[in-house]
VOGU-447635 format. One record per residue (C-alpha): x, y, z; residue in three letters. Coordinates in steps of 0.001 Angstrom, whole numbers, plus 500000, padded with zeros to 6 digits. Example, Ala and Ser with C-alpha at 12.3 -4.5 7.8 and 13.67 -1.06 7.14 Angstrom:
VOGU-447635
SEZA     px     py     pz   r
SEZA 512300 495500 507800 ALA
SEZA 513670 498940 507140 SER
END
This chain:
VOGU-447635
SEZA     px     py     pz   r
SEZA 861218 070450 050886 UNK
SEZA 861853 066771 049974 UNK
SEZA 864407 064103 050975 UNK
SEZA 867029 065873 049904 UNK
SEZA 866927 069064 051516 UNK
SEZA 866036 067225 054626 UNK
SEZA 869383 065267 054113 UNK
SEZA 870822 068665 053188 UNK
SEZA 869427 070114 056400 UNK
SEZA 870873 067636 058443 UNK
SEZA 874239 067618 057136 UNK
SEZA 874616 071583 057411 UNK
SEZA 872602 070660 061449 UNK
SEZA 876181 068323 061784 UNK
SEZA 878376 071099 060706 UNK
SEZA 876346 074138 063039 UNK
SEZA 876718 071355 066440 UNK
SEZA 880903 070887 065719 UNK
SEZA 881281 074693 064842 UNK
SEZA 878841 077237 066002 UNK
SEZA 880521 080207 064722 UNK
SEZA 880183 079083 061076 UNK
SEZA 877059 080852 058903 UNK
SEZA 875626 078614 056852 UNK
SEZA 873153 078621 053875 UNK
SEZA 869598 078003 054099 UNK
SEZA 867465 076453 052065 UNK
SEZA 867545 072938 049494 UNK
SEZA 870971 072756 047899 UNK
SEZA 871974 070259 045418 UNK
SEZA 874920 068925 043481 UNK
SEZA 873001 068607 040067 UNK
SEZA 873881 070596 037411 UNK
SEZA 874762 069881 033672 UNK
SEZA 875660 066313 033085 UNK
SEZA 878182 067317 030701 UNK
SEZA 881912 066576 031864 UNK
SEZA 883988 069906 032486 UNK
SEZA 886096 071611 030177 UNK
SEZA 889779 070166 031451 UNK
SEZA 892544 070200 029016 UNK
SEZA 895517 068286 030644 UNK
SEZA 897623 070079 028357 UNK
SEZA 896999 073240 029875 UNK
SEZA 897353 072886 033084 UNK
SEZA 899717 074769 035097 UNK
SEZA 903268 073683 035616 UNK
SEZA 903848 074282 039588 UNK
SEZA 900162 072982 040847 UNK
SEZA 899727 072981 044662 UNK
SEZA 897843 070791 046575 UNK
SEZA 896667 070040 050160 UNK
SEZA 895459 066055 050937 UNK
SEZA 893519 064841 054116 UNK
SEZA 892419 061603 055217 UNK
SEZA 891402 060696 059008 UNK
SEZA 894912 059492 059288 UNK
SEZA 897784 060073 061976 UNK
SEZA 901333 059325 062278 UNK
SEZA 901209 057653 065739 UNK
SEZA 897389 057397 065921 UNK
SEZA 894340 056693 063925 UNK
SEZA 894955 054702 060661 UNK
SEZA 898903 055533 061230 UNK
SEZA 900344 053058 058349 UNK
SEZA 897948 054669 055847 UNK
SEZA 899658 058284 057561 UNK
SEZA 903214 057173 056965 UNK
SEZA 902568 055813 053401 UNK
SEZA 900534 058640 052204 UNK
SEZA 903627 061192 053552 UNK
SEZA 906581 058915 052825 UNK
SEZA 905762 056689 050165 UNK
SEZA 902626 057994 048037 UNK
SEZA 903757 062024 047982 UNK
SEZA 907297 061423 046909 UNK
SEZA 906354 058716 044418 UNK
SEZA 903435 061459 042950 UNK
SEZA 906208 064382 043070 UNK
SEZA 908665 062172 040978 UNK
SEZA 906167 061080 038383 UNK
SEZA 905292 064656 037940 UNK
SEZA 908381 065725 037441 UNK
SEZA 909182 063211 034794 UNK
SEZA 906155 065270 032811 UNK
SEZA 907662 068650 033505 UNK
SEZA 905408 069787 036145 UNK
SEZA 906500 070554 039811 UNK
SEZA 903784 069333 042330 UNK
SEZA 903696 071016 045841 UNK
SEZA 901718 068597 047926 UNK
SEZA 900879 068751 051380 UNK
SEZA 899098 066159 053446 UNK
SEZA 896701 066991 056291 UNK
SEZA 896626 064439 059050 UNK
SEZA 893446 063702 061236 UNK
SEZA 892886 061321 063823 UNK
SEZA 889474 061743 065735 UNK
SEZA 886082 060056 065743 UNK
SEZA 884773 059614 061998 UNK
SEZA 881547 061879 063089 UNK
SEZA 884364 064459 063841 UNK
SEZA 886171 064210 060884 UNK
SEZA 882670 063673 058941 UNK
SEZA 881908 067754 060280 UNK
SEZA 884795 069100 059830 UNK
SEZA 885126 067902 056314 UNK
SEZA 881635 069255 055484 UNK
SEZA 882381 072411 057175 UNK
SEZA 886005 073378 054823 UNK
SEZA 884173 072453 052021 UNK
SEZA 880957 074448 052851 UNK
SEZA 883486 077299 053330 UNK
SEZA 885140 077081 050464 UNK
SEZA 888541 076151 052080 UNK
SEZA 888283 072458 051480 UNK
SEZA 891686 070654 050912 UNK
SEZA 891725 069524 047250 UNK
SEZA 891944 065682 047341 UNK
SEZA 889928 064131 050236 UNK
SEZA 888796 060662 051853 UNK
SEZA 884976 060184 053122 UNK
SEZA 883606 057255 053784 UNK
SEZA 881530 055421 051185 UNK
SEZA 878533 056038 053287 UNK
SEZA 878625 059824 053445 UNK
SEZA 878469 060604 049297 UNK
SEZA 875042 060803 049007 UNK
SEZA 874688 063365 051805 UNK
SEZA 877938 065886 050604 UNK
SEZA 876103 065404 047395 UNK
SEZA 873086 066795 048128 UNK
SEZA 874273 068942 050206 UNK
SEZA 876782 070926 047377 UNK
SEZA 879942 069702 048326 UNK
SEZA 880865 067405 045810 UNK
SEZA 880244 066657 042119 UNK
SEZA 880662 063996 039664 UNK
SEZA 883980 063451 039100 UNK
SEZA 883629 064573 035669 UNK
SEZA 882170 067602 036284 UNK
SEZA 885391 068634 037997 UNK
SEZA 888097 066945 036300 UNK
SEZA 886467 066590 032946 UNK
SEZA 885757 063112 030546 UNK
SEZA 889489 062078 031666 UNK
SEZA 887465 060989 034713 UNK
SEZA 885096 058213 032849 UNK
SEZA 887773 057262 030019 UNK
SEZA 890571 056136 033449 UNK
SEZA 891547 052790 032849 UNK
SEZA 891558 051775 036764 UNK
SEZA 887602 051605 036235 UNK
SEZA 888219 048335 034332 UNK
SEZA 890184 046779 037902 UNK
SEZA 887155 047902 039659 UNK
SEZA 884149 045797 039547 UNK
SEZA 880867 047448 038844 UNK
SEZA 879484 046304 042289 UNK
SEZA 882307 047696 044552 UNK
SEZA 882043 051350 042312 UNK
SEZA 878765 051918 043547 UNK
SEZA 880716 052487 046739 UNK
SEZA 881494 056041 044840 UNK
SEZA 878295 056374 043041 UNK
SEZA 875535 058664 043585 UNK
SEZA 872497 058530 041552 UNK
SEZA 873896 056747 038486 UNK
SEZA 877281 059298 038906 UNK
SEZA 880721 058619 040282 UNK
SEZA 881689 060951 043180 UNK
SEZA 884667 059043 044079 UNK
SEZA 887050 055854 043756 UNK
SEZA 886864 053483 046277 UNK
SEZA 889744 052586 048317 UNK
SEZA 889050 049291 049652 UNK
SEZA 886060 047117 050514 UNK
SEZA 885253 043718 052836 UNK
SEZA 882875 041163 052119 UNK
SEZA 880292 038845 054207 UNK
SEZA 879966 035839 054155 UNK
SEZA 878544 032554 056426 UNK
SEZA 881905 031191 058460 UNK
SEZA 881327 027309 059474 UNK
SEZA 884043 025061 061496 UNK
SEZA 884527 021806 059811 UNK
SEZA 885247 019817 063207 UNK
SEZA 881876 020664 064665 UNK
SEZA 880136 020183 060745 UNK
SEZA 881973 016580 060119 UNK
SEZA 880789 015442 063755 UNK
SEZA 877229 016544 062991 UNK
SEZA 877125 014981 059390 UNK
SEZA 877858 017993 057710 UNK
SEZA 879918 018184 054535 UNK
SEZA 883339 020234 054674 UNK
SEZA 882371 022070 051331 UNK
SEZA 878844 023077 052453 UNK
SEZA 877427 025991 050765 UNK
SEZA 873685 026459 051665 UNK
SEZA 870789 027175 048634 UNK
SEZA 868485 029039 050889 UNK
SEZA 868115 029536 054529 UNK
SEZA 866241 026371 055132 UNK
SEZA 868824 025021 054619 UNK
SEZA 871002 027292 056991 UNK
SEZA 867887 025430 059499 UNK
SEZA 868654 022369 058210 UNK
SEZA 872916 022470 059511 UNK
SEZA 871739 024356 062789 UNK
SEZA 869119 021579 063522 UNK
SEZA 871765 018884 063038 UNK
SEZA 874759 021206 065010 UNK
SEZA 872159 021354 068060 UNK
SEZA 872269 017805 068412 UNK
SEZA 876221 018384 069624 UNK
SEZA 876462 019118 073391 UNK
SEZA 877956 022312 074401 UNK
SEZA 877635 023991 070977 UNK
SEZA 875439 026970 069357 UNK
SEZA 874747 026387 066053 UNK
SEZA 873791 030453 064743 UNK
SEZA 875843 033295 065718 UNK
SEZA 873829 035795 063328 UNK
SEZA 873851 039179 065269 UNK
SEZA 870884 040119 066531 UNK
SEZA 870827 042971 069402 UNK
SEZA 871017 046378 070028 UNK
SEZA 874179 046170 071876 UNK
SEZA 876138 044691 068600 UNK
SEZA 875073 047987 066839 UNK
SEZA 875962 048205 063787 UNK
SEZA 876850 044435 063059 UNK
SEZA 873345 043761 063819 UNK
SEZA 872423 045727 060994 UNK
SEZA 875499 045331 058029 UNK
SEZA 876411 041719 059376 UNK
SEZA 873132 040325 059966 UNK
SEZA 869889 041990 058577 UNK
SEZA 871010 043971 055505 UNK
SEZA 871844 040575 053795 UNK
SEZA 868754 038518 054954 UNK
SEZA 867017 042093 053549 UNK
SEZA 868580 041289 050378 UNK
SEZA 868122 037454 050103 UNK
SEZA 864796 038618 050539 UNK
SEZA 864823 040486 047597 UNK
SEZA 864535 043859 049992 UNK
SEZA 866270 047083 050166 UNK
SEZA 866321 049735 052973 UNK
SEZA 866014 052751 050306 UNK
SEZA 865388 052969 046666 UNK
SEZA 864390 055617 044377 UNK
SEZA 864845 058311 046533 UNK
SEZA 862850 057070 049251 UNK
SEZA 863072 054912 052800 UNK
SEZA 860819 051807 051966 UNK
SEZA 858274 050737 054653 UNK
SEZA 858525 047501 055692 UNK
SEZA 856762 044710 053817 UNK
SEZA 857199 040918 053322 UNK
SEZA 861051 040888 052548 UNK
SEZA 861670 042845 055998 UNK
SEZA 859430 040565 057691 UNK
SEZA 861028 037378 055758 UNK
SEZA 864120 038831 056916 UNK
SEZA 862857 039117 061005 UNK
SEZA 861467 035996 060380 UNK
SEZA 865141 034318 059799 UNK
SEZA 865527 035606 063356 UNK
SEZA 863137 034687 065065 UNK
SEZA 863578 030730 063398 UNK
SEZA 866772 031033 064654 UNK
SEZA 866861 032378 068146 UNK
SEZA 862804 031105 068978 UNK
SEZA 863851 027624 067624 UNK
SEZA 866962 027695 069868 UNK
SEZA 869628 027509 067376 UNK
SEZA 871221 030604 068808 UNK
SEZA 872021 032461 072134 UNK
SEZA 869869 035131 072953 UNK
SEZA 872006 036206 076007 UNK
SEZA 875491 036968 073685 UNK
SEZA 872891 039932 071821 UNK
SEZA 872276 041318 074453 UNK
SEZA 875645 041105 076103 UNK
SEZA 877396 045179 076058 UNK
SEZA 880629 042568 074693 UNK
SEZA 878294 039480 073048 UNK
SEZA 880126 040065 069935 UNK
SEZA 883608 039848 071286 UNK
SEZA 882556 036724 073445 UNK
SEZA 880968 035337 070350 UNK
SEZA 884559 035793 068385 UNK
SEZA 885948 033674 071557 UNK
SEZA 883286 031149 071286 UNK
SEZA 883800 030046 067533 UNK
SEZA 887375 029987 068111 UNK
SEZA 886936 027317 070800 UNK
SEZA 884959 025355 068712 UNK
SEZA 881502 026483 070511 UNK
SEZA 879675 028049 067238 UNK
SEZA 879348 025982 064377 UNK
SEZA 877910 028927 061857 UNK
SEZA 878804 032702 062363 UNK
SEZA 877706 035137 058903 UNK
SEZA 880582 038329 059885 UNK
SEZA 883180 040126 057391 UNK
SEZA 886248 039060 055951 UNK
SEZA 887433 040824 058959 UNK
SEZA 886906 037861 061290 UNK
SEZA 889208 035813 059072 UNK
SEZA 892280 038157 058583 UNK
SEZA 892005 039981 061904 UNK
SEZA 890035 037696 064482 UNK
SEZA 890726 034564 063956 UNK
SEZA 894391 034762 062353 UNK
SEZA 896850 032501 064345 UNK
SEZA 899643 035525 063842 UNK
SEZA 898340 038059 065769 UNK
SEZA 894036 037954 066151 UNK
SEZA 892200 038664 068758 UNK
SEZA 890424 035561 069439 UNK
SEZA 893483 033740 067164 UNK
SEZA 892677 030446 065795 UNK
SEZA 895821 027899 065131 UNK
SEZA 893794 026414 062877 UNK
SEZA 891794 028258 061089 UNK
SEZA 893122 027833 057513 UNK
SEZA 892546 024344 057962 UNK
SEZA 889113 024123 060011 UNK
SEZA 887284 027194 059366 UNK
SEZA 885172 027111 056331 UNK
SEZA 883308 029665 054689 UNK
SEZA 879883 030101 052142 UNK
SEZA 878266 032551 050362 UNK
SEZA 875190 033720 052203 UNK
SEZA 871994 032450 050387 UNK
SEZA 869021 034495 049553 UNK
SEZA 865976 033298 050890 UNK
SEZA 865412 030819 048109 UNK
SEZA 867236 029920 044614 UNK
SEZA 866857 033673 042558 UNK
SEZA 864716 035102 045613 UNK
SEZA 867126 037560 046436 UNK
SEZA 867820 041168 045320 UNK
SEZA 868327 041690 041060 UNK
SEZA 867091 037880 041347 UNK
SEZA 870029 036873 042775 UNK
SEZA 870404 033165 044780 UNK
SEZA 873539 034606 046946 UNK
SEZA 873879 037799 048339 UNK
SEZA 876555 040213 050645 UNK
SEZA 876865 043685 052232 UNK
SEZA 880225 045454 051924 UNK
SEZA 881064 048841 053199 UNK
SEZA 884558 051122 052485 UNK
SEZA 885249 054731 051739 UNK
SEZA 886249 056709 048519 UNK
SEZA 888739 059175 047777 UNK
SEZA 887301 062391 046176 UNK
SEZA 888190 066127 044236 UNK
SEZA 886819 069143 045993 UNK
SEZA 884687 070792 043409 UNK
SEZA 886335 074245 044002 UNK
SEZA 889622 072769 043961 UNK
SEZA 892185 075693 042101 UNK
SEZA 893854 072749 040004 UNK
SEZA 891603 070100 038923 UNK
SEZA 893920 068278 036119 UNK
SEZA 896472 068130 039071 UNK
SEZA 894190 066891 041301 UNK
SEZA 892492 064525 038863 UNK
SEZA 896214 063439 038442 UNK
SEZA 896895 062497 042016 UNK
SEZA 893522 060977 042636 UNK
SEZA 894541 058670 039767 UNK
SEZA 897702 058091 040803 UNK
SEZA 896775 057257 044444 UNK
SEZA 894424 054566 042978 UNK
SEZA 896913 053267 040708 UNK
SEZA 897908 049532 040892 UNK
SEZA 901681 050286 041642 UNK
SEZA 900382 052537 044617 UNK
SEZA 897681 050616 045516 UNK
SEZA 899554 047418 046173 UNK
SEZA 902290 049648 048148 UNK
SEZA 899681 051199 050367 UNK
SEZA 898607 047768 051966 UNK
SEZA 902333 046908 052322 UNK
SEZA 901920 042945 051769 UNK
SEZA 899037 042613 054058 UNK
SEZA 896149 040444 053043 UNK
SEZA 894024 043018 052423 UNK
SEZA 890927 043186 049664 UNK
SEZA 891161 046558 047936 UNK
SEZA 889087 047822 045145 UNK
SEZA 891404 046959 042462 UNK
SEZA 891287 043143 040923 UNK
SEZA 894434 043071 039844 UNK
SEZA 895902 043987 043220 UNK
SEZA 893573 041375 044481 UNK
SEZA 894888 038693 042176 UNK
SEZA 898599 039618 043006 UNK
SEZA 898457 040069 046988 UNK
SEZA 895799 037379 047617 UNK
SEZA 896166 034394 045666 UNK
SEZA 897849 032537 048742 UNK
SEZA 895198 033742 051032 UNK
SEZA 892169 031188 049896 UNK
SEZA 889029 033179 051626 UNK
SEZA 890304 036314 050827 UNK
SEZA 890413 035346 047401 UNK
SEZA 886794 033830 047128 UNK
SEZA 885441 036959 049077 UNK
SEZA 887109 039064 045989 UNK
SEZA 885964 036310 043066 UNK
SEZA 882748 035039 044575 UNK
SEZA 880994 037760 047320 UNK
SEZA 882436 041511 045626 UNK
SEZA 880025 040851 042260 UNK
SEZA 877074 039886 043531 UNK
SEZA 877407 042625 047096 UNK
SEZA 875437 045487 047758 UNK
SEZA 876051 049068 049766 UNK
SEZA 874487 050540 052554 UNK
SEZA 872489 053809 051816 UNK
SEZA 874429 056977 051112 UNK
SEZA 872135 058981 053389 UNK
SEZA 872077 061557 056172 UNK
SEZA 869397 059755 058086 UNK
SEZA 870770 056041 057695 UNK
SEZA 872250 055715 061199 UNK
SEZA 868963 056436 063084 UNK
SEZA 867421 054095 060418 UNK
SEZA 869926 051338 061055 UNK
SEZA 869255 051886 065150 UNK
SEZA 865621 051392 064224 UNK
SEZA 866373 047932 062498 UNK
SEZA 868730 046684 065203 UNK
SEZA 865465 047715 068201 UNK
SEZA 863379 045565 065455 UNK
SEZA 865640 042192 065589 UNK
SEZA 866042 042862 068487 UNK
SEZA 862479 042456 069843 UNK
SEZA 862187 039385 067500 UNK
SEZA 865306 037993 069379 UNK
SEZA 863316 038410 072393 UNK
SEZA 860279 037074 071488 UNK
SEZA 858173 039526 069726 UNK
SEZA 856416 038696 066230 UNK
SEZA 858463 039676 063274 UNK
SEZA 854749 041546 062410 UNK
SEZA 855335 043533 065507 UNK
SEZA 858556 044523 065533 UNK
SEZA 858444 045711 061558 UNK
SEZA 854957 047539 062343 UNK
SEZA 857405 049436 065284 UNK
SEZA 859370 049973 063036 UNK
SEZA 857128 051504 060216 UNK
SEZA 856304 053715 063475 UNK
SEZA 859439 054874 063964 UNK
SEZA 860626 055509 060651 UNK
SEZA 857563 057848 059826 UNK
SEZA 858412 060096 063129 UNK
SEZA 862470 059549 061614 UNK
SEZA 861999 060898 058244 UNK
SEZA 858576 062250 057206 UNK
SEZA 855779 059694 055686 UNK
SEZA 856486 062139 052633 UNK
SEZA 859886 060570 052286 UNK
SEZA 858688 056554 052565 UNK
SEZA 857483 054590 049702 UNK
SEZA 855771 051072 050158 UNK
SEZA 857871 047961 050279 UNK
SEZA 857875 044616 048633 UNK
END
């Protein structure tokens, strides 16, 4: 059994913990079949299709605007468009509002049964893994060549697709996306003899603008997080990109890579950082050091901090943030994240980012594919697409949308022009969250003092007992 049976494996393990009573399949399973597109004339469907939508959305809860405008904006609209084409859609949306793992079984489990609802969000992370495991197909392969020839593909650029992609095949559209990218305040940067436009070449000279912000009293020039208590920003915010500016990858070709010079180029950015003193070791390993560290750039005690467009719109916004910033649009500035040197990084690339999002998908077995095909399009459309978000400055998958909604919001707009081409996606696999706890243990020994040579070979370690030396192929 290879990689993906084990990811199989684990998948159908996630679905037996949630519900015992279900009887599942042994064995490898596997999505592949004929490349061909189905056989779906949208002339012949029927006339009074019914379908059944779910999301982890709840009126009142979890995700509750995306609740209300899926029930009372985006059915209604979908019914009315039908109608104008002679066919009368029954549709029925499934709310959910629990813990994504939750959602993630019971998800698996429907459509493992066979009583999957018919349109369906998952988050861009988990295609790989309902792949493998049988429960979803190309898009083509259920709705036919409709599903390549869709003209929303053109709105969505190639990069932020691979949110949906499997193995060179779409499984899904994407519904929205973020971006990362290196935040700077221009107070702290003009009274060190920085410029306000600074965009750094290559991480020396990220050293070069945290040697020059340590000369201010009271200041820390890095926030790049760095311990196991920031999780998963440890991973997606900090190492995946230094990974990639290395010209690293976590997985490729069906296989977990062992660590090799980009992973240790990539500790090594850590370990210049916090062993040079540019940055505080105490707010990684704080159980609320990313929180504080939100609080910290806002009062003007951080001069760099690489984090997500979310910072911007829902951090440091002066209408309503957390750790609000009066003037941000004015004093915060923001860069694309170099690779390690000019054309260093991954697909020889001199800038690089790490997005993340979820996808909207057809359940294989789905009784009315053309119907289904019809809403998943229509859901995605730009009319829909720019009601969902409601006039919030959001960045969604579409650049059209983007162009309308955010040319007044300056960083959102360079995060969709400048960081969306160039970003990559974490790996679509069963096993990536024990792999990502793995990383964060490794930066976060560096952090403390440890070699980046130790903390990768740790991690080597760990990785073989994770997933199998079978299922590892040597690095770069």
């Amino acid at each position: 059994m290879g990689a993906r049976s084990a990811r199989s494996r684990h998948l159908r393990a996630l679905i037996a913990l949630s519900a015992a009573a279900a009887t599942l399949v042994a064995g490898c399973s596997s999505s592949k079949s004929s490349s061909a597109p189905a056989n779906v004339n949208p002339a012949n469907q029927p006339k009074n299709p019914t379908l059944v939508i779910t999301a982890n959305d709840i009126a009142g809860g979890k995700n509750a605007n995306e609740a209300n405008w899926i029930q009372n904006s985006l059915i209604p609209d979908f019914v009315k468009a039908e109608a104008a084409k002679g066919i009368t859609a029954h549709v029925t949306f499934r709310p959910n509002g629990v813990d994504d793992n939750a959602y993630k079984s019971k998800l698996a489990l429907d459509l493992q049964s066979g009583t999957g609802d018919d349109v369906f969000a998952l988050d861009g992370i988990w295609v790989g893994e309902f792949a493998d495991a049988g429960y979803l197909k190309p898009l083509n392969q259920v709705a036919g060549a409709q599903a390549d020839s869709w003209d929303g593909w053109s709105q969505i650029p190639q990069s932020v697709q691979a949110l949906g992609e499997y193995d060179g095949q779409r499984y899904g559209v994407p519904n929205g996306t973020d971006a990362r990218v290196i935040f700077f305040n221009k107070k702290l940067f003009a009274q060190a003899g920085l410029p306000a436009d600074w965009q750094p070449a290559s991480w020396q000279d990220v050293y070069d603008a945290a040697a020059k912000l340590k000369a201010l009293p009271g200041v820390t020039p890095v926030q790049w997080d760095g311990g196991v208590p920031m999780g998963e920003a440890t991973t997606i915010q900090g190492f995946l990109p230094l990974l990639a500016g290395a010209g690293g990858t976590l997985w490729s070709d069906d296989k977990w890579i062992k660590p090799g010079k980009a992973f240790t180029d990539a500790l090594g950015f850590y370990q210049k950082i916090y062993g040079g003193g540019f940055g505080d070791k105490v707010l990684q390993e704080d159980a609320k050091g990313r929180d504080k560290s939100f609080t910290e750039f806002a009062a003007n005690k951080i001069g760099m901090y690489a984090e997500s467009d979310y910072m911007w719109r829902s951090v440091l916004n002066p209408a309503g943030g957390t750790a609000p910033m009066a003037d941000r649009d004015t004093d915060v500035g923001y860069a694309l994240i170099p690779a390690e040197t000019a054309g260093s990084g991954i697909k020889g690339q001199s800038f690089v980012s790490y997005s993340g999002g979820s996808d909207w998908s057809v359940n294989p077995k789905t009784k009315y594919p053309q119907a289904a095909w019809d809403f998943l399009a229509f859901l995605n459309s730009k009319d829909e697409v720019t009601s969902r978000i409601g006039g919030a400055a959001l960045i969604t998958a579409r650049t059209d949308v983007n162009q309308q909604v955010l040319a007044n919001n300056p960083m959102l707009k360079f995060a969709t022009e400048k960081v969306l081409p160039l970003t990559s996606f974490r790996p679509s696999q069963a096993a990536y969250n024990d792999v990502s706890s793995l990383v964060q243990k490794a930066v976060a020994d560096v952090v403390g003092g440890k070699s980046p040579a130790e903390a990768a070979a740790a991690y080597e370690k760990g990785l073989e007992g994770l997933v199998g030396t079978k299922n590892i192929a040597a690095g770069s």
